[in-house]
N, C-alpha and C positions, 0 to 999 in steps of 0.2 A: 504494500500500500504506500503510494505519495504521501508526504505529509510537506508543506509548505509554511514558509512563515510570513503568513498572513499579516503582519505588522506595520508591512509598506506596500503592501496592494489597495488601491484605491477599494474605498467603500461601497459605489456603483457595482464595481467588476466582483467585489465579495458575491456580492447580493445575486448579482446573474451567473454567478456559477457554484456557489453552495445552496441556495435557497432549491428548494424540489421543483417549486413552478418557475425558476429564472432560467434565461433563454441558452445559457451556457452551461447548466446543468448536463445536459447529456454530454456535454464533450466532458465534462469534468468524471463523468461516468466510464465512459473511453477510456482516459488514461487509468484509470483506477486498474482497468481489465484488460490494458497491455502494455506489458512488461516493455519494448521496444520504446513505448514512451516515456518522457519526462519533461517535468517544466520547473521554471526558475521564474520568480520573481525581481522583475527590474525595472525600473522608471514606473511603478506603482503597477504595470500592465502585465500579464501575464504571459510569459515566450515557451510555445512548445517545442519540442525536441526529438522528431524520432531518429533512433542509433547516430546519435550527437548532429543531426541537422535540423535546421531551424525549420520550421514548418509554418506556425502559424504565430500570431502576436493576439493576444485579448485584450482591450481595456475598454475601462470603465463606462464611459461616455463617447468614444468616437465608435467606430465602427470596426470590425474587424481587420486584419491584414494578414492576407494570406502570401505567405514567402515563397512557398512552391506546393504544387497540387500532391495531394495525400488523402487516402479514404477519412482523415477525421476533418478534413475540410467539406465533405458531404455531408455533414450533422449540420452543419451552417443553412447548407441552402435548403433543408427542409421547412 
């Protein structure tokens, strides 16, 4: 299991990705359930990581950015 330190992640991006009904919930479900993934907390937004490449950027208030296409960037466009 991830465990991150939420400390300096914006409070918007908390909300949409731990809350059960926020929009980022399912991807935060995703990494939970593979192991290839990881994420790090920077500039308050969250940077995902599969086998050390960056994939995808969360935050809080803008909109997503997707670095390079990856099956957990299709959770997005549902």
């Amino acid at each position: 299991m991830l465990t991150l330190d939420t400390s300096e992640m914006c409070s918007h991006l908390q909300k949409k990705l731990f809350d059960n009904d926020g929009i980022y919930h399912p991807i935060w479900t995703a990494i939970q359930d593979d192991p290839e993934l990881t994420a790090v907390v920077r500039s308050r937004q969250l940077h995902i990581y599969r086998n050390g490449k960056k994939i995808l950027v969360l935050a809080g208030k803008s909109a997503p950015k997707i670095i390079r296409e990856d099956k957990i960037c299709e959770i997005l466009k549902q």
